[in-house]
MDAnalysis code that builds the backbone (N, CA, C; Angstrom):
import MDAnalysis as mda
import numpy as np

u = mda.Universe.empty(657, n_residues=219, atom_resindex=np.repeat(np.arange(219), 3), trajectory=True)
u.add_TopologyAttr("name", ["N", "CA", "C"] * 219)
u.add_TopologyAttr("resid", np.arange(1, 220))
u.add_TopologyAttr("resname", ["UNK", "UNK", "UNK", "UNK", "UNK", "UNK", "UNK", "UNK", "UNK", "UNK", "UNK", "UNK", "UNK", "UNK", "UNK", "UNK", "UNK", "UNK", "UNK", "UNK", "UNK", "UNK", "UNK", "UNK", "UNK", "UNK", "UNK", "UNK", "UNK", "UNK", "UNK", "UNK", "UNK", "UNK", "UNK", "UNK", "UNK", "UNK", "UNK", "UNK", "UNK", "UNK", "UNK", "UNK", "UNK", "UNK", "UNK", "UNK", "UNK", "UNK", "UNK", "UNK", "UNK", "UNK", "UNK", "UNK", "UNK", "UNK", "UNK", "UNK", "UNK", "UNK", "UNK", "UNK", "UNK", "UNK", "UNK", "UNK", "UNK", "UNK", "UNK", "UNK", "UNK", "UNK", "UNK", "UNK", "UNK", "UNK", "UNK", "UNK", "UNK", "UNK", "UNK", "UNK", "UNK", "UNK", "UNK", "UNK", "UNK", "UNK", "UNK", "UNK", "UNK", "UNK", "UNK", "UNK", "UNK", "UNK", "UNK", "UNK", "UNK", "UNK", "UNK", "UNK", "UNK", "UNK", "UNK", "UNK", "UNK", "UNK", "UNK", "UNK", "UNK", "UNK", "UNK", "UNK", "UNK", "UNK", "UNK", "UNK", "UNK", "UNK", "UNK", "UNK", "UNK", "UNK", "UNK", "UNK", "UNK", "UNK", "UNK", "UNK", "UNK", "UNK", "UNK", "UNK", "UNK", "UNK", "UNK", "UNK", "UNK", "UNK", "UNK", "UNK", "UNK", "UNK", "UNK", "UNK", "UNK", "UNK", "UNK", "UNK", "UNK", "UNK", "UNK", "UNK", "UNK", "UNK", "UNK", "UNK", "UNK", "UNK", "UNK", "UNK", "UNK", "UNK", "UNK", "UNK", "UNK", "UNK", "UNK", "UNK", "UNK", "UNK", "UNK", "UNK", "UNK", "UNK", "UNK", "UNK", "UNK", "UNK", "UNK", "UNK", "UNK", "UNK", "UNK", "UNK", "UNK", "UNK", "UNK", "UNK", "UNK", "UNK", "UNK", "UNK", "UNK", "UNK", "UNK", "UNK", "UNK", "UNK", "UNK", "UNK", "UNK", "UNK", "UNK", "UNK", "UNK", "UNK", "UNK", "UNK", "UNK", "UNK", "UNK", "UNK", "UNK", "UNK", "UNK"])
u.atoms.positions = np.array([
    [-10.160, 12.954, -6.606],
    [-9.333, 12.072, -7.444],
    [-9.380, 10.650, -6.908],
    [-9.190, 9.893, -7.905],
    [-9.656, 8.231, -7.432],
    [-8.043, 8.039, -6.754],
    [-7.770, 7.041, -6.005],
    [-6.850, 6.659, -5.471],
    [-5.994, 5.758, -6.483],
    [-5.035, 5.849, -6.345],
    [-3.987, 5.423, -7.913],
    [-3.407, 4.085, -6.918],
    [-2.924, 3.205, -7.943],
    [-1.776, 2.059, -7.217],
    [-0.484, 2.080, -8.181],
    [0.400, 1.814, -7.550],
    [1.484, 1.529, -7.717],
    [2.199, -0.301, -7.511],
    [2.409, -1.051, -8.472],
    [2.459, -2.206, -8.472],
    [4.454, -2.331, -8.362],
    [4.751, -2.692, -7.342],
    [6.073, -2.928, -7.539],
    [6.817, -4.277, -7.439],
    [7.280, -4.721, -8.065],
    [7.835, -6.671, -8.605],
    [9.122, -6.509, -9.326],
    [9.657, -7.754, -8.772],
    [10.866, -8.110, -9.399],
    [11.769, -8.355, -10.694],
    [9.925, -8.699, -10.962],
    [10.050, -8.622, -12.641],
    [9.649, -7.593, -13.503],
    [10.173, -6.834, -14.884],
    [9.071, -5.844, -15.034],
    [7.666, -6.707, -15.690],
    [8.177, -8.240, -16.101],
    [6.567, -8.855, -17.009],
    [5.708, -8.573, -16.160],
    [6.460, -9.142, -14.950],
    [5.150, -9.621, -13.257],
    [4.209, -8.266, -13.374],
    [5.009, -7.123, -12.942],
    [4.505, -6.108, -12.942],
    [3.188, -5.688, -13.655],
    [3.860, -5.400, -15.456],
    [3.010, -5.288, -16.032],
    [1.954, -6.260, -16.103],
    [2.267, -7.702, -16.507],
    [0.878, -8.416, -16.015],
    [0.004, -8.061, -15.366],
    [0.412, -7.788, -13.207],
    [-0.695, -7.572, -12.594],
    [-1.920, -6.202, -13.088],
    [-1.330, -5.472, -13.405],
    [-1.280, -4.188, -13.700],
    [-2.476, -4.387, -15.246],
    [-2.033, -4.809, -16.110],
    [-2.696, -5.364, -17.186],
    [-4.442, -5.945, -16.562],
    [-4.197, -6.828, -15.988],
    [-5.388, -7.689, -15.370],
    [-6.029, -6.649, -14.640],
    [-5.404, -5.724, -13.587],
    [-6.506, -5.108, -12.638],
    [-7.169, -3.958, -13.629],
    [-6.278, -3.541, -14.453],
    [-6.800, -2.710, -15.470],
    [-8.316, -2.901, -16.166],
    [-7.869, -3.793, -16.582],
    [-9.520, -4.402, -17.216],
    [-10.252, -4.381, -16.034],
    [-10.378, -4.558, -14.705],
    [-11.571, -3.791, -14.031],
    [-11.470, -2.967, -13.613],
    [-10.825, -1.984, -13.607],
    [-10.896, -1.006, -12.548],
    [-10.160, 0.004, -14.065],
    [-10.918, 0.491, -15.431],
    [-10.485, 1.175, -15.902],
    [-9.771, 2.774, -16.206],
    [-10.580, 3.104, -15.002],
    [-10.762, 4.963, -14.832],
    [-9.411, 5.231, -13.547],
    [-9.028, 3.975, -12.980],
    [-8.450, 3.926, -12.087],
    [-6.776, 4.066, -12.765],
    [-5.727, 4.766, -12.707],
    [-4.455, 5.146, -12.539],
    [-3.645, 4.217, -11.753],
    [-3.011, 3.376, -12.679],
    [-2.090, 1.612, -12.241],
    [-0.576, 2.025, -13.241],
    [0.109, 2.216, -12.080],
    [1.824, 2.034, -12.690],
    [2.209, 0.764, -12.065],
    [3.207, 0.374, -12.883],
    [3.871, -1.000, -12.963],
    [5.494, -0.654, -12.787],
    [5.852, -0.862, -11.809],
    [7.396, -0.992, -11.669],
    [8.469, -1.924, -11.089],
    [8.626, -2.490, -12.291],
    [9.118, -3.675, -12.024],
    [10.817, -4.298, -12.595],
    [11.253, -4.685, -11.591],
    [13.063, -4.821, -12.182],
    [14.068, -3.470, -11.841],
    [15.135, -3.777, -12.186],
    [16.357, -3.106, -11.401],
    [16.044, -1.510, -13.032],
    [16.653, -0.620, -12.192],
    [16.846, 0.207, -13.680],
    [17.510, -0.179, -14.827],
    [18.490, -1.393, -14.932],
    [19.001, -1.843, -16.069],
    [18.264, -2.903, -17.012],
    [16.855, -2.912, -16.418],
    [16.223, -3.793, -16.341],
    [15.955, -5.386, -16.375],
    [17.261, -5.602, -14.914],
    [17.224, -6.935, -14.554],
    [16.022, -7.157, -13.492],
    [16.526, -7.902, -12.782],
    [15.243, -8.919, -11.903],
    [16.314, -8.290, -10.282],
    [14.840, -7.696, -9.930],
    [14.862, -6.717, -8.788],
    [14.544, -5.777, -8.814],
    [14.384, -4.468, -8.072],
    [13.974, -3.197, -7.394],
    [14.572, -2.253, -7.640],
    [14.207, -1.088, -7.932],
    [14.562, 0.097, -7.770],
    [14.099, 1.621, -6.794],
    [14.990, 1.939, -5.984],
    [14.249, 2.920, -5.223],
    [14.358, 3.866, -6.075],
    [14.466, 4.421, -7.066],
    [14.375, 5.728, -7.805],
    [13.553, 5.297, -8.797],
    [12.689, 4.179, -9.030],
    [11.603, 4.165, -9.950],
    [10.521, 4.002, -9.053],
    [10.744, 2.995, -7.782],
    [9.370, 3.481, -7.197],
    [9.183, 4.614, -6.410],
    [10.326, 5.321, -6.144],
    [9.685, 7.002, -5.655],
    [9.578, 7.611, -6.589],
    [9.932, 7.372, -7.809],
    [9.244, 8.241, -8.745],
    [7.722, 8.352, -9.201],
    [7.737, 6.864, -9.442],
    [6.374, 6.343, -9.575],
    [5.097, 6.991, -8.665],
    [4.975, 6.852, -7.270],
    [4.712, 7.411, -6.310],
    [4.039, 9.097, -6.572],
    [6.053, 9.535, -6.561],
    [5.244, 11.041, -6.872],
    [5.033, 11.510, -7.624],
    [4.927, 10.636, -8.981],
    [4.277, 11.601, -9.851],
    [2.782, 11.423, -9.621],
    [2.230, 10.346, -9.220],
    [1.205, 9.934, -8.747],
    [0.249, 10.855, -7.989],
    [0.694, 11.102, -6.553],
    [1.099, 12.542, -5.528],
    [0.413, 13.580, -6.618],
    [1.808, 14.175, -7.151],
    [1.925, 15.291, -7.511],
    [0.386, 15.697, -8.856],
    [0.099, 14.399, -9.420],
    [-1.373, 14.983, -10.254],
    [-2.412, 14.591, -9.360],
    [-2.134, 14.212, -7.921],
    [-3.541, 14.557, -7.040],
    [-3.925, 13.332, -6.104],
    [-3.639, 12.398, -6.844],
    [-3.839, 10.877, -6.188],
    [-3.555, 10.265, -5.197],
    [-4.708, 9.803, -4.337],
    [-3.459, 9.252, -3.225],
    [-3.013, 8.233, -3.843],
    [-1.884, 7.557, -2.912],
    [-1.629, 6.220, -3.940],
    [-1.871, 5.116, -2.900],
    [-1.922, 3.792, -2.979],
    [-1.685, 2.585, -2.438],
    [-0.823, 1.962, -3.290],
    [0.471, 1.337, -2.459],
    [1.530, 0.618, -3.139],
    [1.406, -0.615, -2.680],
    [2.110, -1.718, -3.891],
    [1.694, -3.201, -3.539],
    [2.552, -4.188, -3.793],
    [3.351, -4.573, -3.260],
    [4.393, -5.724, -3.629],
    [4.734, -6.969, -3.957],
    [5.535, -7.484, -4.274],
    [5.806, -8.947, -4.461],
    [6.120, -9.781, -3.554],
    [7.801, -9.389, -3.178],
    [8.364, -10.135, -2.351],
    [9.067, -9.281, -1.430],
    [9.698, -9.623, -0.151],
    [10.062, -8.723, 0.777],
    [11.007, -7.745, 0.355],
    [12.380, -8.287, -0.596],
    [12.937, -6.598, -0.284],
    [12.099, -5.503, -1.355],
    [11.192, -6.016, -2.570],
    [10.648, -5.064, -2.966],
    [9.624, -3.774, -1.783],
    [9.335, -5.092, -0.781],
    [8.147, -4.142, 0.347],
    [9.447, -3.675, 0.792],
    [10.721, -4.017, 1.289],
    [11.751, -2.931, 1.977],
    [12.162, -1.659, 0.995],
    [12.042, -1.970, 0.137],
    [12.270, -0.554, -1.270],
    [11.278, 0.130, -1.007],
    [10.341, -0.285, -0.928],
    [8.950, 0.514, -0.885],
    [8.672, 1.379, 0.059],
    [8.927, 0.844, 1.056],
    [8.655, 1.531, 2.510],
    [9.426, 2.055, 2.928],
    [10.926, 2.487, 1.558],
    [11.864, 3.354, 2.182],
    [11.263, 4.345, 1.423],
    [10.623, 4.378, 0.357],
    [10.586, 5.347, -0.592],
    [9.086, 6.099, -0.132],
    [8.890, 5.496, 0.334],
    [7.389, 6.055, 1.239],
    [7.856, 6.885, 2.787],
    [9.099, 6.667, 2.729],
    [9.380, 7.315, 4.538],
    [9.841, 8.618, 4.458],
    [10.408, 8.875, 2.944],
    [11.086, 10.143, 2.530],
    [9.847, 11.053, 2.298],
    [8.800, 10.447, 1.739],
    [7.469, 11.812, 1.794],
    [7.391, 12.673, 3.209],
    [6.791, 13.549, 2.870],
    [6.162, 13.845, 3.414],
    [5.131, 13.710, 4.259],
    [5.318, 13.559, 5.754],
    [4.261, 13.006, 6.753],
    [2.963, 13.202, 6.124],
    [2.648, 14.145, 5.515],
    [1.068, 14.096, 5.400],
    [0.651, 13.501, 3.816],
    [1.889, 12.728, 3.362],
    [1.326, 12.588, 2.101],
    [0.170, 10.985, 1.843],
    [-0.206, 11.294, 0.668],
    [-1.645, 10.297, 0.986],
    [-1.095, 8.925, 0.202],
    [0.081, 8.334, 0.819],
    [0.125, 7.497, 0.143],
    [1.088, 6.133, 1.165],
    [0.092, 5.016, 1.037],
    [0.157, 3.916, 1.933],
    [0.758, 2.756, 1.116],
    [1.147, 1.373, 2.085],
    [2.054, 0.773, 1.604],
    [0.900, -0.640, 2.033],
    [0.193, -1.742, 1.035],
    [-0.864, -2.441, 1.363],
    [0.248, -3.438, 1.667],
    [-0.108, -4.726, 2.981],
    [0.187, -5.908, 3.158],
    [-0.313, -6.866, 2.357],
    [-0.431, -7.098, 1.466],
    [-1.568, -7.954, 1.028],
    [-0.665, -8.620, -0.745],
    [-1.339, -10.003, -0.758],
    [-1.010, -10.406, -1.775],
    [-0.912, -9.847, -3.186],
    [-0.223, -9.905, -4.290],
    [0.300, -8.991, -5.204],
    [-0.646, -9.283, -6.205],
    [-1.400, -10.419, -6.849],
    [-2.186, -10.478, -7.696],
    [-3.748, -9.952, -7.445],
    [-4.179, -11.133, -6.124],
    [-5.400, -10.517, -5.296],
    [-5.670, -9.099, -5.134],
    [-4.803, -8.776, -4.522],
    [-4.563, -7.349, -3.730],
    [-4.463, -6.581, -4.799],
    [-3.844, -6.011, -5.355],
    [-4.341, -5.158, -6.644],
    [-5.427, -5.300, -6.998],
    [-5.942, -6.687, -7.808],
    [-7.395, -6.559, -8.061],
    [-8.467, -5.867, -7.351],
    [-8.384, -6.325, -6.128],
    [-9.782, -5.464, -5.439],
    [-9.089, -4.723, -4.703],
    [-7.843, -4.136, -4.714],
    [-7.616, -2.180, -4.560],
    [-8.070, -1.695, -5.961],
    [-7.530, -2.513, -6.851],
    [-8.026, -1.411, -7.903],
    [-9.779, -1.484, -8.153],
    [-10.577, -2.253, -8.020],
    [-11.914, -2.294, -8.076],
    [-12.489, -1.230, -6.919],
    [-11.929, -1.517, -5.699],
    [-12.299, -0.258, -4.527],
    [-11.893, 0.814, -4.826],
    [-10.904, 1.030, -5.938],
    [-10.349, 2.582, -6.674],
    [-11.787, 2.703, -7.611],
    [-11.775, 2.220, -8.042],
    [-12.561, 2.659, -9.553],
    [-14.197, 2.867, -9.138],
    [-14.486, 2.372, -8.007],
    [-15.690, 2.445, -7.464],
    [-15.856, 3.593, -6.428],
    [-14.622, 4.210, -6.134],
    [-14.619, 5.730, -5.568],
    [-14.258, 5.506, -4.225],
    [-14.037, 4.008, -3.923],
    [-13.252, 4.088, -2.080],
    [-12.045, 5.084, -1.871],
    [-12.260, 5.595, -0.878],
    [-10.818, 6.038, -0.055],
    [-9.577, 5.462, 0.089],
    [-8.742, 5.962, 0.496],
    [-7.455, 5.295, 0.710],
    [-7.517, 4.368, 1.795],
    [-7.926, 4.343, 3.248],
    [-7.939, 3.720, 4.119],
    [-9.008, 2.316, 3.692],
    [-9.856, 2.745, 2.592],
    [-10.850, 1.178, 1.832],
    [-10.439, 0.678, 1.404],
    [-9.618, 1.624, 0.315],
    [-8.343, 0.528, -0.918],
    [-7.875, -0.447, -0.543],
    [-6.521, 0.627, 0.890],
    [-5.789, -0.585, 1.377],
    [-6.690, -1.700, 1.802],
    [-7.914, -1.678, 2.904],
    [-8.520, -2.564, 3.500],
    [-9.086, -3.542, 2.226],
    [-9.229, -2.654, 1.447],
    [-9.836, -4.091, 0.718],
    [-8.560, -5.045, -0.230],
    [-7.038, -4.694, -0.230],
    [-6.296, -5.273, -0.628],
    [-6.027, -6.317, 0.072],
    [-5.933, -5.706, 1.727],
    [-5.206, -6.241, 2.368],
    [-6.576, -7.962, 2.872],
    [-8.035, -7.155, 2.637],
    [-8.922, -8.321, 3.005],
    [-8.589, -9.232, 1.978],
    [-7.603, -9.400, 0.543],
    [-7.881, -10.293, -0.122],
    [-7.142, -11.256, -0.424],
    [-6.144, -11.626, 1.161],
    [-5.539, -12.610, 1.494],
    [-5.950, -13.885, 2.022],
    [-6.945, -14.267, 1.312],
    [-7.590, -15.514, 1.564],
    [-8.424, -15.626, 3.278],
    [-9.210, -14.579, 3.177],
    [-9.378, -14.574, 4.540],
    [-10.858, -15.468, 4.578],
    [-11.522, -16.114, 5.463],
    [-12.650, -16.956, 5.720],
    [-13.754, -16.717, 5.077],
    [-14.426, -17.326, 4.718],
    [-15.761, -16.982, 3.779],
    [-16.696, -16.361, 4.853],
    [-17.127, -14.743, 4.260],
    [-17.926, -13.983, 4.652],
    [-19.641, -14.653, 5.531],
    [-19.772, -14.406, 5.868],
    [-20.972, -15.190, 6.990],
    [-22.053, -14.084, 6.408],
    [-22.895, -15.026, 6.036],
    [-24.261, -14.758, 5.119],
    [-25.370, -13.817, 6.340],
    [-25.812, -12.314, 5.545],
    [-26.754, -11.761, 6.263],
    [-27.849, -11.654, 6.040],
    [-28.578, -11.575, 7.130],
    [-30.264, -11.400, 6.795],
    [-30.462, -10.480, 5.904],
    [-31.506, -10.958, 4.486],
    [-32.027, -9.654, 4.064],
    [-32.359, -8.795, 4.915],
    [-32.352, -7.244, 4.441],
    [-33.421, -6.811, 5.333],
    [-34.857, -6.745, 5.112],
    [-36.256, -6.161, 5.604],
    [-36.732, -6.178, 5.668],
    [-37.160, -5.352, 4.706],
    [-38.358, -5.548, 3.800],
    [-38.901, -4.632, 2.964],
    [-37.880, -4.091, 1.632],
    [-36.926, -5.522, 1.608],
    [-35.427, -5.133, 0.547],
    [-36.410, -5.457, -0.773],
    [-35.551, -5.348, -2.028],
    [-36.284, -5.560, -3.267],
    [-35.374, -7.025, -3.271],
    [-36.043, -8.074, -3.820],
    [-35.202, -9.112, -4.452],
    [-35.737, -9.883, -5.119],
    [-34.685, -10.806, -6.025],
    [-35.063, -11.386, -6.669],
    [-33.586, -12.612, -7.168],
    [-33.914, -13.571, -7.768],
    [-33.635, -14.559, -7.907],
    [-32.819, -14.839, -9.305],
    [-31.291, -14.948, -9.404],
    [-30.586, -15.191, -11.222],
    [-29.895, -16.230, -10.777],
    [-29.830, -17.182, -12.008],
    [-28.861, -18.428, -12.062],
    [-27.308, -17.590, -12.973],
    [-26.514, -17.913, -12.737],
    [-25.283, -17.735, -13.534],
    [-25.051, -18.349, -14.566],
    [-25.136, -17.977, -15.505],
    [-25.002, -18.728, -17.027],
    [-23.971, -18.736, -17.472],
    [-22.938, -17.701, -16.831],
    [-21.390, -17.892, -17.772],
    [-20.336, -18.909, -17.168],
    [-19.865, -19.040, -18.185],
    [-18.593, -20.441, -17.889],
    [-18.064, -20.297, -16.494],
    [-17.814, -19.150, -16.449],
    [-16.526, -19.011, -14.965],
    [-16.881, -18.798, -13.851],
    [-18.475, -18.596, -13.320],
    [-19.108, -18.006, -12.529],
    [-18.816, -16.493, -11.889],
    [-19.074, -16.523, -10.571],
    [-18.700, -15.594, -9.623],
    [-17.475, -15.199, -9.854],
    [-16.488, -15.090, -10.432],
    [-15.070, -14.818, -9.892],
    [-14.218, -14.121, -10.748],
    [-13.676, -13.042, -10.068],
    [-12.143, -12.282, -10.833],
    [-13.105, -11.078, -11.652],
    [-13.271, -11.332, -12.875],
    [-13.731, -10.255, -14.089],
    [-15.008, -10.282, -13.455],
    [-15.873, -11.138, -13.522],
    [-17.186, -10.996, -13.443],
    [-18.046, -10.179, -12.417],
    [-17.094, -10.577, -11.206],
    [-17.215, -10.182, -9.642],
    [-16.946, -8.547, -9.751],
    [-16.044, -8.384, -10.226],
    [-15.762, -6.701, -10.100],
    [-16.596, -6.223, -11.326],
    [-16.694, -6.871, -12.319],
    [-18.388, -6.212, -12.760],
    [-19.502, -5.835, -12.287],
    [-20.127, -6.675, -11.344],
    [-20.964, -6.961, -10.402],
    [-20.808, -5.816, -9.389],
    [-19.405, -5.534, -8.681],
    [-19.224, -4.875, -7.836],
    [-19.203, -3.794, -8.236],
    [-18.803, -3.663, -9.460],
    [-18.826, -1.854, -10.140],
    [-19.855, -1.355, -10.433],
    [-20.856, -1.915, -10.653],
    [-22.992, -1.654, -10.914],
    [-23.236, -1.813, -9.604],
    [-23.212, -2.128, -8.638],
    [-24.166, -2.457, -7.400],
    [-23.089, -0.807, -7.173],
    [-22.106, -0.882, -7.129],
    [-22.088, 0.529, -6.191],
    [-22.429, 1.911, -7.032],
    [-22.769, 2.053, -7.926],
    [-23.360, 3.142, -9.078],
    [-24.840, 3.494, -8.892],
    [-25.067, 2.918, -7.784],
    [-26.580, 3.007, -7.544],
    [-27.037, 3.907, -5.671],
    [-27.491, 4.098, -5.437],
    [-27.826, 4.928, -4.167],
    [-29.116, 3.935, -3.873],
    [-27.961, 2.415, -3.346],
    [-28.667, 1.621, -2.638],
    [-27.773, 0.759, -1.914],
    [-27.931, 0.216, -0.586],
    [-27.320, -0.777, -0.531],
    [-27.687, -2.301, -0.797],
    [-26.504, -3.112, -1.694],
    [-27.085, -4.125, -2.726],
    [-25.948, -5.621, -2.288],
    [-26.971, -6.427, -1.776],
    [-25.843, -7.499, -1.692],
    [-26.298, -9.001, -2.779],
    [-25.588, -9.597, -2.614],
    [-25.562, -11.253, -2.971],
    [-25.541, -12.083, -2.486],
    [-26.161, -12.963, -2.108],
    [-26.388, -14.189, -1.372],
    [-25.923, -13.389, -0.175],
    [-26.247, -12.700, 0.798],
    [-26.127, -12.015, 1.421],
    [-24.687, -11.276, 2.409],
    [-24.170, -10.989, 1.492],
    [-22.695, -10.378, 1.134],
    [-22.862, -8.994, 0.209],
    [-22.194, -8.267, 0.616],
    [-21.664, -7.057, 0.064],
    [-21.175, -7.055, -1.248],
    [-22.337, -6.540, -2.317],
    [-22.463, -6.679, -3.420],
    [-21.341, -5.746, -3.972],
    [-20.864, -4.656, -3.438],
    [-19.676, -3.924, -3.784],
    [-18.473, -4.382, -3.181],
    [-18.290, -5.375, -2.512],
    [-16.936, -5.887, -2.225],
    [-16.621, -7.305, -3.477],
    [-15.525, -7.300, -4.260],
    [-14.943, -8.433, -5.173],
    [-14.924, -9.400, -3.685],
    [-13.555, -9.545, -2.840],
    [-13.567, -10.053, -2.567],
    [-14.475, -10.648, -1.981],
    [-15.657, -10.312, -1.434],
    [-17.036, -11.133, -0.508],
    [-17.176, -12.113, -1.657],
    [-17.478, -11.077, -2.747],
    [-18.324, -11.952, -3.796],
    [-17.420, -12.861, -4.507],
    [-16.056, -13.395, -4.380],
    [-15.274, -14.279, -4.809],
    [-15.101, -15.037, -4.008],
    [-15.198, -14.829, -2.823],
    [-15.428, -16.022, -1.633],
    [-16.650, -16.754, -1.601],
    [-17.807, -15.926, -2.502],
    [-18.766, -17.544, -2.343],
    [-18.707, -18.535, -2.653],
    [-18.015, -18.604, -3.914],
    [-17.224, -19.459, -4.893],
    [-18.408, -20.070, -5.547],
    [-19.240, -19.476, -5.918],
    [-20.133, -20.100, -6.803],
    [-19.903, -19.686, -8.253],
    [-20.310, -20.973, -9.010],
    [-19.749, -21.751, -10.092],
    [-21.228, -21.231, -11.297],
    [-20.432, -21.916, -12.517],
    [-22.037, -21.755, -13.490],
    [-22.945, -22.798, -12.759],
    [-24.253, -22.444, -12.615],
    [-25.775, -23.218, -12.795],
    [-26.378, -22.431, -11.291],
    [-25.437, -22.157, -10.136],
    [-25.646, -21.619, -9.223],
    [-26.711, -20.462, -9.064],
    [-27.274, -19.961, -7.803],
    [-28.396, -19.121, -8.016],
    [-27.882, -18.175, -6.433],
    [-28.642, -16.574, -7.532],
    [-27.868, -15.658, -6.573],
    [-29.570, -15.080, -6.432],
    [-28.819, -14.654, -5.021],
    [-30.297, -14.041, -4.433],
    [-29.693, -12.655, -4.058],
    [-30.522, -11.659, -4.996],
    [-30.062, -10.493, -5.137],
    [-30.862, -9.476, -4.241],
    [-30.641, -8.717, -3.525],
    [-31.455, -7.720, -2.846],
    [-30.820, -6.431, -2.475],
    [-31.836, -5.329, -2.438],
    [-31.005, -3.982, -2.509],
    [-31.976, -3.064, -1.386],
    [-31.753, -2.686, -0.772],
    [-32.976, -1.466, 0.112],
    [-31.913, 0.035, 0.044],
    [-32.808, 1.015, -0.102],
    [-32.577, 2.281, -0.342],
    [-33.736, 2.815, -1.720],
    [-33.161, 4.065, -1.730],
    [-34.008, 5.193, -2.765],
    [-33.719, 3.915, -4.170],
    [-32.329, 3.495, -4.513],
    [-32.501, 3.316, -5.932],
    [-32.215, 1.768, -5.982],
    [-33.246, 1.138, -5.178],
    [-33.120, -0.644, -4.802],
    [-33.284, -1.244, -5.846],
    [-34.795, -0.610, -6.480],
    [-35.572, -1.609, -7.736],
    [-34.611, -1.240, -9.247],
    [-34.114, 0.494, -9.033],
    [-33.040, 0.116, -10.690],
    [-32.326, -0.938, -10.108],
    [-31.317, -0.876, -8.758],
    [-30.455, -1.766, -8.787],
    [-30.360, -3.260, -9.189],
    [-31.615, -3.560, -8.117],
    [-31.580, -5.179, -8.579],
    [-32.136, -5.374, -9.866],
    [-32.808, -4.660, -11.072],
    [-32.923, -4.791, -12.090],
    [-31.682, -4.763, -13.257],
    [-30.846, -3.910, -12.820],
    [-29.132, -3.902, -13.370],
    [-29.181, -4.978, -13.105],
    [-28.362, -5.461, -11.680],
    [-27.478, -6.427, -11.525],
    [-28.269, -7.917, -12.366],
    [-29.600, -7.882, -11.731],
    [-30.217, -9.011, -12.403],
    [-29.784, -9.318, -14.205],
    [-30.007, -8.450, -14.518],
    [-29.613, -8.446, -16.373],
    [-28.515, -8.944, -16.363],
    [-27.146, -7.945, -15.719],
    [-26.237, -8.309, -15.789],
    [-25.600, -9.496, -15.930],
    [-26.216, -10.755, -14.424],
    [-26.069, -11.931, -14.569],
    [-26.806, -12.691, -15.419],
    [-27.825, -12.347, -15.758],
    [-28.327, -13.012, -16.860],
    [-27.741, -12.752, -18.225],
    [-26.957, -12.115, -18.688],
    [-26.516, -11.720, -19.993],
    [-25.358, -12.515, -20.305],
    [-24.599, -13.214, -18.730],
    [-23.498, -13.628, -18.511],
    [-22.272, -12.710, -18.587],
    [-22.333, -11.513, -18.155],
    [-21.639, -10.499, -17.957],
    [-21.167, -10.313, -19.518],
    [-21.998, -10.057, -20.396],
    [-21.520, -9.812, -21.339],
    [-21.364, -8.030, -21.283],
])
């Protein structure tokens, strides 16, 4: 079972918003939104986010939970202390818009729970990824970005959801073609040029996907 998130905010819009947005990439992936007091004012509820949680749990999922502002993370991490020690479900540090996005992209792409969180928690503005050597004998090849928005948000977890569907490893400008966040830290724009390369059994479909892909402008 893919790893589920749980979005918890002060607001229920906030909520649903984030929840809305990570949705569109990470479709196959299981996103509750709980947001506001049960009367539905502005604040928290511990009996909607442990509910949330276990029903989550209970059809199989681990979960990763993700917050707004501090006492929502203190709601959270009470309602996470009452499980069960062995239950599979973690509480991410990480920013509430970012952080969903690429947990839910590391969900939908089949990461673990201990990836999810890591990749929520990497998407607190952390330093631009330091460019690696191709390797040797990789397949590559060369796309300009044609769409308005470049590299970033929708496009990126497109990108990241085809490079990992393949039984290769596939990067970008030499970054981890299945991480959003790497590939939103290059910050490259339309006209820019990505140097695509993949080594393994399924290198040449890969970089032939991804290549289209950017050329189509992620249509």
């Amino acid at each position: 079972m893919r790893v589920a998130l749980v979005v918890v905010a002060h607001s229920a819009r906030l909520a649903d918003g984030v929840v809305e947005v990570a949705g569109q990439m990470a479709p196959d992936v299981a996103l509750r939104a709980v947001g506001g007091t049960d009367d539905g004012g502005i604040g928290t509820s511990f009996d909607r986010v442990s509910g949330a949680v276990v029903e989550l749990l209970e059809a199989g999922h681990p979960v990763v939970v993700l917050t707004d502002l501090g006492s929502a993370t203190m709601t959270a991490a009470a309602a996470l202390e009452l499980l069960a020690e062995d239950a599979d479900a973690r509480l991410a540090d990480a920013p509430l818009v970012e952080g969903t996005v690429a947990a839910a992209v590391a969900a939908q792409i089949g990461r673990g729970l201990d990836d999810v969180v890591a990749a929520a928690q990497g998407a607190g503005a952390p330093p631009a990824p330091a460019a690696e050597e191709v390797p040797a004998g990789a397949v590559t090849r060369t796309v300009t970005l044609v769409n308005d928005i470049g590299l970033h948000a929708r496009p990126a977890a497109l990108l990241a959801n085809l490079a990992a569907s393949f039984d290769a490893e596939v990067t970008v400008n030499g970054v981890d073609a299945t991480s959003v966040t790497a590939l939103i830290l290059l910050d490259l724009g339309q006209g820019a040029d990505l140097e695509i390369a993949a080594a393994g059994p399924g290198a040449e479909d890969a970089v032939e996907a991804v290549t289209a892909l950017v050329a189509s402008g992620f249509a």
